[in-house]
C-alpha positions in Angstrom: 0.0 0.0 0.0 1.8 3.5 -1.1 2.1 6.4 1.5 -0.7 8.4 2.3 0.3 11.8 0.7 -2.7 14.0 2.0 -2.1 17.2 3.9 -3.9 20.1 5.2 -2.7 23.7 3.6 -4.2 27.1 4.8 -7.3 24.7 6.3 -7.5 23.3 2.7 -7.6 19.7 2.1 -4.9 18.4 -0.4 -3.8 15.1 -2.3 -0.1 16.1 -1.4 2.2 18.7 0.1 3.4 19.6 -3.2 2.8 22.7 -4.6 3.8 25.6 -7.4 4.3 28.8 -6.0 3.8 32.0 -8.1 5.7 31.9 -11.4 5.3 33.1 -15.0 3.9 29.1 -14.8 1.2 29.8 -13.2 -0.5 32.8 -14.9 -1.0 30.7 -18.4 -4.7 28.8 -18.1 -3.3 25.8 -20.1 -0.5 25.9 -18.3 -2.3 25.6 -14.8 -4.1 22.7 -16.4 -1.0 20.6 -16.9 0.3 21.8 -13.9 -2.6 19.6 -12.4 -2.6 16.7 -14.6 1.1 16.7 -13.6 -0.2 16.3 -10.1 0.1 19.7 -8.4 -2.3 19.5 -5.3 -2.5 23.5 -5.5 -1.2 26.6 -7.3 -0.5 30.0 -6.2 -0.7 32.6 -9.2 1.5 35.2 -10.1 1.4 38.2 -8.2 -0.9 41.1 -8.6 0.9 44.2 -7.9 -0.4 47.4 -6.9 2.2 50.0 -8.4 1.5 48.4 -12.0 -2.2 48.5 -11.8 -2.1 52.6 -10.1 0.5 53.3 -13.0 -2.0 52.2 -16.1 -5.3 53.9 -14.0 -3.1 57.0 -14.2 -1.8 56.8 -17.4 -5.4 56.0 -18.5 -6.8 59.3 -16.8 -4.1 61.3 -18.5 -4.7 60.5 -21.9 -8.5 60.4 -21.9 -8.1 64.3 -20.4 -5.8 65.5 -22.7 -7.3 68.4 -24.5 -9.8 68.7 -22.1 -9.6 72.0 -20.6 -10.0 73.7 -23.9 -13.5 73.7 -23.5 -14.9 74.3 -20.1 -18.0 71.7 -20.4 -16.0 69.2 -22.0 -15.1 68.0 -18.5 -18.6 67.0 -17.9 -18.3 64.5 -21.1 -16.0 61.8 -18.6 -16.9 59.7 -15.6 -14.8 59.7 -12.6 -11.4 57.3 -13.3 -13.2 54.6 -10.7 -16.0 54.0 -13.4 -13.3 52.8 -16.0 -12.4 49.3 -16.3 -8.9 49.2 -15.6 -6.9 48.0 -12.7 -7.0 44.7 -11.9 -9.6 42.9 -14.3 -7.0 40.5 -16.3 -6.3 39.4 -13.1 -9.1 39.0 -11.5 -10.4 37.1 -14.9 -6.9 34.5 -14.5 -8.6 33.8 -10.7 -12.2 33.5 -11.9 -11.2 31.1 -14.8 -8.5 29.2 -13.2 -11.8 28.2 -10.4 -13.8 27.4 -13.2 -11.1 25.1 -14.6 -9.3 23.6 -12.0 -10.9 21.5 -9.4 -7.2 21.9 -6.5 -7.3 25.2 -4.8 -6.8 28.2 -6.4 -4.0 30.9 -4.3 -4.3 34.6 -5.5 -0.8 36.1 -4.8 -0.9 40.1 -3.6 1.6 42.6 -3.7 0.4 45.8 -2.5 1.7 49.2 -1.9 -0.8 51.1 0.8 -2.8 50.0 3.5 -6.2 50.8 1.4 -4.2 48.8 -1.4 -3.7 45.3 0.6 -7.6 45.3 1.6 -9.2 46.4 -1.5 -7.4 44.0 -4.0 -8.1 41.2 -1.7 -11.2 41.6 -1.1 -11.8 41.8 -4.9 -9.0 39.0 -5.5 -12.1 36.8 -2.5 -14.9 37.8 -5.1 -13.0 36.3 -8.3 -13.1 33.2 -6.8 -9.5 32.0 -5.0 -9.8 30.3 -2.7 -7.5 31.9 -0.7 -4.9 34.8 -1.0 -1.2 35.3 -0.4 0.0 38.2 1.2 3.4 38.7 -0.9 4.7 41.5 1.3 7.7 43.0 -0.2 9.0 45.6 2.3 12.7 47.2 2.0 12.8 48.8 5.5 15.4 51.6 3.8 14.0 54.3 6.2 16.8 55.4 8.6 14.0 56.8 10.6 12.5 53.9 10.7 13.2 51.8 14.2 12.5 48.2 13.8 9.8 48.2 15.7 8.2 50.5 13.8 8.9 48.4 11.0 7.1 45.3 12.4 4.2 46.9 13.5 3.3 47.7 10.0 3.3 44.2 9.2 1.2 43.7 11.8 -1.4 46.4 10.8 -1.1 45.0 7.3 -2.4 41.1 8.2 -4.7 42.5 10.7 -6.6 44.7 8.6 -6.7 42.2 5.5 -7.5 39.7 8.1 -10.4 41.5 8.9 -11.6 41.7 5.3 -11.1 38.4 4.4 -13.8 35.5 4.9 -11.2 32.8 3.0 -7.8 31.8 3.9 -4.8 34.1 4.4 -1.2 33.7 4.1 1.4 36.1 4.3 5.2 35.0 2.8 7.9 36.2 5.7 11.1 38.1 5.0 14.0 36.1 6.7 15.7 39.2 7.6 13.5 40.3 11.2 16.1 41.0 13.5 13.8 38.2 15.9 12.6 36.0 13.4 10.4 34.2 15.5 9.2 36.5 17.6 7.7 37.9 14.5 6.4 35.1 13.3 4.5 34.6 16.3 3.0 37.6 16.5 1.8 37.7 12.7 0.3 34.0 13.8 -1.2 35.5 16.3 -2.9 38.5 14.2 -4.5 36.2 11.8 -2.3 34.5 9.5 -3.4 31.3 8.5 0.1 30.3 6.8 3.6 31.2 6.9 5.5 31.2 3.4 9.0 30.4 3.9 10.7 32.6 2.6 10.0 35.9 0.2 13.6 35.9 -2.3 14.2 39.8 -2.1 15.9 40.2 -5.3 18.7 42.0 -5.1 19.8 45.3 -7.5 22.9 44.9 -9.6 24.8 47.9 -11.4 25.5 48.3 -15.0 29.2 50.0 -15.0 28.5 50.9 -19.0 25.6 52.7 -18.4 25.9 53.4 -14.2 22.6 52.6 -14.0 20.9 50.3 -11.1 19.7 47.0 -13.0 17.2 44.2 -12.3 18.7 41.1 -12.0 16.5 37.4 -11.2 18.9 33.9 -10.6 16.5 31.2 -10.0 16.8 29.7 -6.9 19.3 26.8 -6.0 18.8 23.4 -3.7 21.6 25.3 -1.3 18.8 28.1 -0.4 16.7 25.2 1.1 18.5 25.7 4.5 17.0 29.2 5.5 13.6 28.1 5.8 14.6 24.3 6.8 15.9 26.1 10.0 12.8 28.4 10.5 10.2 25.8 9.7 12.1 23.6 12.2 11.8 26.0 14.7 8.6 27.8 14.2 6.8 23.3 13.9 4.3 23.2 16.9 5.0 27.1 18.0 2.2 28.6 15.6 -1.1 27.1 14.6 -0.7 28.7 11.1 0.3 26.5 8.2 3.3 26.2 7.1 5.1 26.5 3.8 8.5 25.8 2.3 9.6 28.2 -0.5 12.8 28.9 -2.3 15.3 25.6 -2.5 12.8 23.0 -2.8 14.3 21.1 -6.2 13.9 17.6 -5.6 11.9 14.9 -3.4 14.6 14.7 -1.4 14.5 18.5 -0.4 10.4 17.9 0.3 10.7 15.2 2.7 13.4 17.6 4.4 10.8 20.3 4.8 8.4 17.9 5.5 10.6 16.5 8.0 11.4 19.9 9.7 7.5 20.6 10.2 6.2 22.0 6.8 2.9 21.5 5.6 3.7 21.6 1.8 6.3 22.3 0.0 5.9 25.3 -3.1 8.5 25.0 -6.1 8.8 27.3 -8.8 12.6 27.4 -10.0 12.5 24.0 -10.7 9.4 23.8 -12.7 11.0 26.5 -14.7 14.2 24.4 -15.1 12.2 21.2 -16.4 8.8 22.0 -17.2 5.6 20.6 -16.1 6.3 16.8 -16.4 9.1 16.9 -13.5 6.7 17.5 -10.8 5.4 13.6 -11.1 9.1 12.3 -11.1 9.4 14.3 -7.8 6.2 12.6 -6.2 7.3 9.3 -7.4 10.4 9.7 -5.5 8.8 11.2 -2.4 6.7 8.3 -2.5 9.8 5.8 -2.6 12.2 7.4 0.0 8.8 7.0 2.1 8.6 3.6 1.6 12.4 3.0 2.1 11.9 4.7 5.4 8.9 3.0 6.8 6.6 6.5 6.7 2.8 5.5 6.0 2.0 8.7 5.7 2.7 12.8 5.4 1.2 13.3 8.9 3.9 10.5 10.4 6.9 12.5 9.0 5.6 16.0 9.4 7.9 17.5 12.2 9.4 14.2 13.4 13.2 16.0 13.1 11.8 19.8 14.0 12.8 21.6 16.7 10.7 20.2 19.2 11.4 16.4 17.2 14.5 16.7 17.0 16.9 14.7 19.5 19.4 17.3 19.4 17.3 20.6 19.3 20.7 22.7 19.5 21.3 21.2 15.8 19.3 24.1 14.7 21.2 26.8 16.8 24.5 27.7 18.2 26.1 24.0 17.4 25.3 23.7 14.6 27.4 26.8 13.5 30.6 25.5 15.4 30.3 22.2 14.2 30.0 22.8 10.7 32.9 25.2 10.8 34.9 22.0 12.3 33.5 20.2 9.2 35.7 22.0 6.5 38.7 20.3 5.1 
């Protein structure tokens, strides 16, 4: 009899812990349908981002009043820029088709820019359909005036108040870089997350010396990247009752059971989906399923947090030894 792979996400019932986080992927509607032949047990879109969607409202506004102060009633001939369909329709259409389509849960990923931002868009993003949303909060605490503190507590204002719009599922995908990690996480637990993403990549600028000019630049992730959020979810298993989520690092079956292992719920890939298409996400159950039965686990609850922090027979693996030993390792 093969492993039970069934696991509970965000309160959400799924055939496995393995998921697809937001990609280029997952913003495709024929795409998201082989995604779940393939065997995806859910799929978090690509983000919807505020700046983008204030930019073309804007731009919209501008052109359609161009000219129109030459006549002082020709004002009167257009509607305030709410009444134009712009903003967030294409998206909202991706999460209202992808439902139709689908039958695995459907995650709306939001990237917002202002506190009337986060709640408007996902409320709108709950009417399209998902059936739940991800809080992909992108933050660069640059502000010198800015105390940490300060800094957290806007986090905090941020889940509460979408918290408090929502009916479905919320997540919100953590920055590793809190100066108390899980303290924070703790504390966004606490004001209403229903999963912990593990963790946001925060792309970093690169300079172009021909032109001096500050540069995007996007590596997909690698399997080395797995150990940030192995630590964390090892740490944070049993502390919070949100779910939890592996992101960034996850390549291979071998790096799920590892998350899986250290207390995760599911585990999201997106690099390597990107790397070999649709048709590797089978190969990676298959194996799951094997290094299961090589190990005696029945099931995903059995392994889930059997090596955490709590699990683990060594808890201070995951702290200060851990850091002395593996600087003895090196040869």
């Amino acid at each position: 009899m093969s492993p039970d792979l069934t696991t509970t996400y965000l309160g959400l019932s799924l055939r496995s812990p393995l998921m697809v986080s937001s990609c280029p992927l997952t913003g495709d509607l024929d795409t998201l349908a082989e995604i779940e032949q393939a065997g995806a047990a859910a799929v978090v879109l690509p983000s919807l981002f505020e700046e983008q969607l204030v930019r073309d409202e804007l731009h919209l506004d501008q052109v359609l009043e161009q000219g129109a102060y030459a006549f002082g009633e020709s004002l009167t001939y257009f509607p305030d820029m709410p009444d134009y369909g712009v903003g967030p329709d294409a998206y909202l259409d991706l999460v209202s088709s992808a439902k139709a389509r689908l039958s695995i849960p459907v995650i709306a990923s939001l990237n917002a820019d202002s506190t009337g931002g986060w709640v408007r868009y996902a409320e709108l993003l709950q009417k399209a359909g998902a059936d739940a949303v991800e809080l992909n909060v992108y933050l660069i605490a640059a502000d010198t005036g800015k105390t940490a503190s300060q800094v957290e507590d806007e986090y905090l204002q941020l889940v509460g108040d979408v918290r408090a719009a929502l009916d479905i599922p919320m997540a919100v995908k953590l920055s590793p870089y809190f100066s108390s990690l899980a303290n924070m996480a703790v504390r966004i637990d606490a004001a209403g997350a229903d999963g912990l993403v593990m963790f946001n990549r925060f792309y970093q600028p690169d300079l172009d010396l021909d032109t001096l000019e500050v540069v995007p630049s996007i590596e997909l992730s690698q399997p080395w990247e797995l150990r940030l959020p192995l630590r964390w979810i090892a740490v944070l298993y049993g502390r919070v009752t949100a779910s939890l989520a592996a992101s960034s690092g996850v390549s291979d079956a071998e790096g799920v059971a590892k998350v899986l292992l250290a207390g995760a719920d599911v585990a999201m890939m997106a690099s390597a989906m990107l790397l070999h298409g649709v048709r590797y996400l089978p190969l990676v159950e298959a194996n799951l399923v094997r290094w299961m039965e090589a190990n005696d686990y029945e099931s995903v609850t059995q392994l889930k947090g059997s090596v955490s922090y709590q699990g683990a027979a060594n808890p201070a693996a995951f702290e200060r030894t851990n850091y002395m030993r593996t600087l003895a390792s090196y040869e």
